[in-house]
PAVOVO-716169 format. One line per 10 residues: number of its first residue (from 1); their letters; for each residue y, z, x of N, C-alpha, C, O. Coordinates in pm, whole numbers, plus 50000, padded with zeros to 5 digits. Layout:
! PAVOVO-716169
NUM> a> Y,Z,X,Y,Z,X,Y,Z,X,Y,Z,X; ... .
This chain:
! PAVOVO-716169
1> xxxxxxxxxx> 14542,98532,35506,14602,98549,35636,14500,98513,35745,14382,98545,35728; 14549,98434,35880,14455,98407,36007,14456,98534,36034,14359,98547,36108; 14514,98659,36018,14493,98744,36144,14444,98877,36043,14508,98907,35942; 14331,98945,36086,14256,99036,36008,14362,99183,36074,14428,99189,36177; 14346,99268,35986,14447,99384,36022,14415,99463,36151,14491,99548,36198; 14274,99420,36214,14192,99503,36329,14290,99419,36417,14372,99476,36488; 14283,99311,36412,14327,99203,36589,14460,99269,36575,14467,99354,36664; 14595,99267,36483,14716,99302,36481,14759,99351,36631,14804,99291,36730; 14720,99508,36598,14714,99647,36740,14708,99542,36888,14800,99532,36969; 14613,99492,36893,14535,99405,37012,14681,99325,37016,14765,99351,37102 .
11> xxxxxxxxxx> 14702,99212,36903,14799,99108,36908,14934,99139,37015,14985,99088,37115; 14955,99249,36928,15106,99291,36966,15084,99363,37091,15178,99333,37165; 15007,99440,37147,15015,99477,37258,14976,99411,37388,14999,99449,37503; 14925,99323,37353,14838,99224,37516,14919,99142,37492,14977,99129,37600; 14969,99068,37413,15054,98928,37421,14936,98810,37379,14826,98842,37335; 14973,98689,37396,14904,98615,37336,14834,98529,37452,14881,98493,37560; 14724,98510,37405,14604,98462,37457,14564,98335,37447,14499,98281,37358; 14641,98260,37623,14620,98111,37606,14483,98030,37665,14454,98045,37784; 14424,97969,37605,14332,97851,37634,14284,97830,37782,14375,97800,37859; 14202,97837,37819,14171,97800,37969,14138,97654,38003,14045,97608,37937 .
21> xxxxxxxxxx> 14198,97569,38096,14211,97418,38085,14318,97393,38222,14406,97455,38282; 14248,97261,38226,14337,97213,38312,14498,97169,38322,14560,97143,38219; 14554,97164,38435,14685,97222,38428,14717,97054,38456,14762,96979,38369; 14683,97014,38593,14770,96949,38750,14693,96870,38816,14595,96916,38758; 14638,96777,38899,14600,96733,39002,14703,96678,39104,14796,96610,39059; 14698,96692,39191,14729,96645,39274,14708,96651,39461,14606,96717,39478; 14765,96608,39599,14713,96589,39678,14727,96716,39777,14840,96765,39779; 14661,96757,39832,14749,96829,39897,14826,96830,40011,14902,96917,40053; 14790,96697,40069,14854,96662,40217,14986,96565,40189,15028,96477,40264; 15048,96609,40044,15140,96477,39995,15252,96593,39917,15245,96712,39889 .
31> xxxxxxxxxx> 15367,96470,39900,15439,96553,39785,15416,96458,39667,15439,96499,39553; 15380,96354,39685,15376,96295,39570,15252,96315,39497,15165,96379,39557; 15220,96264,39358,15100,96297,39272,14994,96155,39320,14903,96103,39255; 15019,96139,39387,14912,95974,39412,14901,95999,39596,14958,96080,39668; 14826,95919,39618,14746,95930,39774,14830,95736,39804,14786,95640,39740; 14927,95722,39890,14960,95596,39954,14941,95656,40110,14980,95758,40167; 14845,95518,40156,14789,95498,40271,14793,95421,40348,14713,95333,40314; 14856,95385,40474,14883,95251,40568,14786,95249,40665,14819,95286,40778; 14622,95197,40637,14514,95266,40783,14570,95097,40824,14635,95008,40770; 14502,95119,40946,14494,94951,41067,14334,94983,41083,14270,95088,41070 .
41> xxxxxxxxxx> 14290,94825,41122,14170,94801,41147,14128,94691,41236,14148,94576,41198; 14068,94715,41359,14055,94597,41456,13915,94548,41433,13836,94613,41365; 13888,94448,41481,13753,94391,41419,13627,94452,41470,13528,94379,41464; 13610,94571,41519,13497,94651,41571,13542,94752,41466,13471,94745,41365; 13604,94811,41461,13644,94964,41410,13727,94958,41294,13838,94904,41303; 13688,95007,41187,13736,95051,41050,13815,95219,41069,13796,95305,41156; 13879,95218,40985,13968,95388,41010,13935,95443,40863,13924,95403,40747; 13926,95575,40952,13868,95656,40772,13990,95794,40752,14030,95885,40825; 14009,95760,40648,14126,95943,40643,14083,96027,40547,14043,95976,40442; 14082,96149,40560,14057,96239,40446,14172,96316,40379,14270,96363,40436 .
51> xxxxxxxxxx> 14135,96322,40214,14256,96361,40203,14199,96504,40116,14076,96510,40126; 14247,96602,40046,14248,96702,39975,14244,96700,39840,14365,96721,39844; 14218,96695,39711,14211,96652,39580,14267,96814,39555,14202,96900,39613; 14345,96844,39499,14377,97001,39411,14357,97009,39273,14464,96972,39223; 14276,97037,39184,14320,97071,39055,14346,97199,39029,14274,97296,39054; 14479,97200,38965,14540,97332,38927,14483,97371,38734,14478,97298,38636; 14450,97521,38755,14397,97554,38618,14499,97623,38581,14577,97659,38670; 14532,97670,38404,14555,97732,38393,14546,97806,38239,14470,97767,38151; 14628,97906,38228,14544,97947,38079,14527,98104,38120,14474,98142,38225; 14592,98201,38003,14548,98280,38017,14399,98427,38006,14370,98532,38063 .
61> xxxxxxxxxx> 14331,98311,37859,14160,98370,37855,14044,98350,37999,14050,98273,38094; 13941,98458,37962,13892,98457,38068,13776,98344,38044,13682,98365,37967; 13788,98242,38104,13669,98119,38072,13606,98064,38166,13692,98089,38251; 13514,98001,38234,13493,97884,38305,13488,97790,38252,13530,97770,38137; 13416,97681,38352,13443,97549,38314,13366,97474,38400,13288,97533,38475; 13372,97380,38402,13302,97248,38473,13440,97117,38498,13546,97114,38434; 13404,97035,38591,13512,96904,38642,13385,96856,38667,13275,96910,38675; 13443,96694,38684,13389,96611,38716,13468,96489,38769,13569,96479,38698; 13468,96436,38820,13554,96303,38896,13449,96154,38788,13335,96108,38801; 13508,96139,38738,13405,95938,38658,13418,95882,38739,13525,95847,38789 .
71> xxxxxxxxxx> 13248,95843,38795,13259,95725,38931,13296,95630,38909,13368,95560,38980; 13243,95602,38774,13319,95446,38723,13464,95420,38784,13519,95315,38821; 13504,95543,38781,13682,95526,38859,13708,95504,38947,13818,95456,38977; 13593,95536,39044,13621,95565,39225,13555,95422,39260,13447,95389,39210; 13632,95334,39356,13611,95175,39423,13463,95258,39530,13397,95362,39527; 13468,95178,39585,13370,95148,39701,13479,95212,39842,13463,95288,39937; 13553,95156,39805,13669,95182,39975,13683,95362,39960,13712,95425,40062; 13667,95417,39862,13656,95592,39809,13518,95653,39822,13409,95610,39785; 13554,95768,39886,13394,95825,39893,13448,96003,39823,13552,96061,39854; 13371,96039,39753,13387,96193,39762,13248,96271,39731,13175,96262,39633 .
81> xxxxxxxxxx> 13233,96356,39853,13100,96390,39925,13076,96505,39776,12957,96536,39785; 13142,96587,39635,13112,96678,39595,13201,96600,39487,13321,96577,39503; 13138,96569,39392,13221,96488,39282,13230,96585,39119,13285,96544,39017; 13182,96676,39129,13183,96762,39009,13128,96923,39055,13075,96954,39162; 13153,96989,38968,13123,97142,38981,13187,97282,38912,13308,97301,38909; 13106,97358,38867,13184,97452,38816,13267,97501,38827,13315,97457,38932; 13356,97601,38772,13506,97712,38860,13524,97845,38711,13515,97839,38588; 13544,97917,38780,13491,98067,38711,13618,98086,38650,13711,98012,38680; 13629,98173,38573,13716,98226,38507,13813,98300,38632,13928,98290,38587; 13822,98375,38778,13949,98351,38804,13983,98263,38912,14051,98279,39013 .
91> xxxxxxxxxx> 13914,98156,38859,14002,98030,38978,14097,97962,38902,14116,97925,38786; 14164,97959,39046,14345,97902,38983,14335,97728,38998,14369,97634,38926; 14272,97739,39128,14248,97624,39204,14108,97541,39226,14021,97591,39297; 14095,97457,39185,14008,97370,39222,14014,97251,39378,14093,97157,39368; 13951,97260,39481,13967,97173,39594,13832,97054,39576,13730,97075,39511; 13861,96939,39647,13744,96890,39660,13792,96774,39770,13913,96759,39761; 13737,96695,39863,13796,96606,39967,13736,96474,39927,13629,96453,39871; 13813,96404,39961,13794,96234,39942,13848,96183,40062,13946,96225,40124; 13768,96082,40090,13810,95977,40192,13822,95823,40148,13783,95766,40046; 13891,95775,40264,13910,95626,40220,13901,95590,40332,13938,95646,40435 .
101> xxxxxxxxxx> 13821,95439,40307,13794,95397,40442,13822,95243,40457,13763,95180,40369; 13892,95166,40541,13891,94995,40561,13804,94960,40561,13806,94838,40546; 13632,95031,40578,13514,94933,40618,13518,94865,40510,13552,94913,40402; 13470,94695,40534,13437,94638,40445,13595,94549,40370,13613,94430,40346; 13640,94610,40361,13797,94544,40298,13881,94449,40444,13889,94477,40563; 13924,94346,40374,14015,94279,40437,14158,94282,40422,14218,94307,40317; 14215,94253,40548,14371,94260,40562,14420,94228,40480,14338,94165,40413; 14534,94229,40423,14584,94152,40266,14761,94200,40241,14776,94319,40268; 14843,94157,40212,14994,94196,40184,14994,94306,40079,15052,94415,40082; 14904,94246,39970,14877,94360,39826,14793,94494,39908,14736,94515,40015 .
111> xxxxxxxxxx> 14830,94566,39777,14738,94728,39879,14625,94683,39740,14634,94598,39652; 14539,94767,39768,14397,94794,39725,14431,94918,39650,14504,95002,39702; 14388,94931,39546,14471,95052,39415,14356,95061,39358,14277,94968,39341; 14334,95236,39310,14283,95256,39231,14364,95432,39132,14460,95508,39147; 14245,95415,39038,14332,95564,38928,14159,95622,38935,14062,95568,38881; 14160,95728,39007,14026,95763,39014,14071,95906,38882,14189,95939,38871; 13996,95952,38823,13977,95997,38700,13898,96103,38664,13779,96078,38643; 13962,96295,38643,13881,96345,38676,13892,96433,38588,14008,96473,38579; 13809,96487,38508,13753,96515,38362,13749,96718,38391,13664,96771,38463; 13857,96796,38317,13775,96944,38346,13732,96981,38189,13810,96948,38100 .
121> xxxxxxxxxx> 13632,97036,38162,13574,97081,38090,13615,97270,38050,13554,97358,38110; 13681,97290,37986,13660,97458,37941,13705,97461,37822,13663,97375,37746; 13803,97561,37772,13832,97587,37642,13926,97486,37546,13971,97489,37432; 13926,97418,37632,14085,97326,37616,13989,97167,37737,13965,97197,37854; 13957,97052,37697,13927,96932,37788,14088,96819,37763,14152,96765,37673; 14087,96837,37935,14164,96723,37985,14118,96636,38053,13997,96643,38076; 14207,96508,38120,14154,96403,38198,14246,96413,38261,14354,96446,38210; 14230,96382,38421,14346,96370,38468,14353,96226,38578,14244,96179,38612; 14451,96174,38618,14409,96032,38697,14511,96068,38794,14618,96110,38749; 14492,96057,38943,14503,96023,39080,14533,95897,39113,14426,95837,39099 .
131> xxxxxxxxxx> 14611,95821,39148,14647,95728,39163,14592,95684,39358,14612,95773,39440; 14545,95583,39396,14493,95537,39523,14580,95462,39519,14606,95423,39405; 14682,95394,39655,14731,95309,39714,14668,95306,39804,14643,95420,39844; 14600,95182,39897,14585,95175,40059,14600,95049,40080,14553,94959,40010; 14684,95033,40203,14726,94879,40288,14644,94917,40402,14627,95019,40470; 14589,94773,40397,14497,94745,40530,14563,94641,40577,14595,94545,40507; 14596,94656,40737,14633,94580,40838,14623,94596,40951,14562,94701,40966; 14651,94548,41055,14556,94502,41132,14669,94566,41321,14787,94599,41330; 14590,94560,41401,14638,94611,41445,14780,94535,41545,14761,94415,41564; 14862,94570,41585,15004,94511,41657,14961,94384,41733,15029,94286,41700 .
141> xxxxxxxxxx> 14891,94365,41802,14848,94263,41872,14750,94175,41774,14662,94191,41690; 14835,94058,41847,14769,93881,41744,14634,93868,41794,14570,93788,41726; 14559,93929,41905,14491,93917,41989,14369,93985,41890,14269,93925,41850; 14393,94084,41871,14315,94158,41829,14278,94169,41609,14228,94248,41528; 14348,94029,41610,14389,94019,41452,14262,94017,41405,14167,93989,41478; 14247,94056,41249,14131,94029,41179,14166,93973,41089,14080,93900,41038; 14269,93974,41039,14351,93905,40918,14272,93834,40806,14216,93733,40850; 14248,93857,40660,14133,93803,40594,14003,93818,40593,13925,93787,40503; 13980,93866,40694,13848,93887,40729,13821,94033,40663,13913,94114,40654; 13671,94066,40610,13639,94176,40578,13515,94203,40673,13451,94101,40699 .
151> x> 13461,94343,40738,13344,94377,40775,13323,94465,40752,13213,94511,40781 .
């Protein structure tokens, strides 16, 4: 038998005892599970937005853990100032902020995509991927076009 006659008592009275691990990611300034972004950019000034990263834990043992975001995942146009870090046995929630920025990217019809990729570590390891959309264009006036151009 898996279960020795001592755990039984324990078994039946606490209920059963699930795995601590990641649940969820997603944004929090969104309803959707991916970050789509429409910045404009005039040829002096790039636009930067920040957005919210959530990972949801869950599991009922008491565990910590560690995350990590794989840079390999995150472009250049992505910045995130705190890319990994522990979370204790009672966090539900994991936060962390990312930005995206036009510097450097040019105007273009296609958006600029990425699946940035973020690893939690506890009793139970998942991966989870974030999906990036961003369109860069330019601002209403022909005057002020950058079109193609990257700075």
């Amino acid at each position: 038998s898996y279960f020795s006659e001592d755990a039984a008592p324990f078994a039946l009275g606490q209920g059963c005892v699930t795995p601590r691990r990641g649940a969820a990611i997603r944004v929090a300034e969104a309803v959707d599970e991916s970050i789509v972004l429409r910045l404009r950019k005039t040829a002096t000034e790039a636009q930067v937005v920040e957005r919210t990263l959530q990972l949801a834990l869950k599991g009922t043992d008491s565990a910590g853990g560690e995350w990590r975001v794989q840079l390999e995942s995150v472009p250049p146009w992505v910045s995130l100032p705190v890319a990994s870090g522990a979370f204790s046995p009672s966090d539900d929630v994991i936060s962390t902020a990312l930005s995206v920025s036009t510097a450097g990217l040019a105007e273009r019809a296609e958006p600029y995509t990425a699946d940035i990729l973020v690893s939690v570590a506890s009793q139970a390891n998942d991966t989870f991927s974030i999906a990036v959309v961003l369109f860069v264009s330019a601002t209403i006036s022909a005057a002020n076009s950058v079109w193609g151009r990257s700075f």
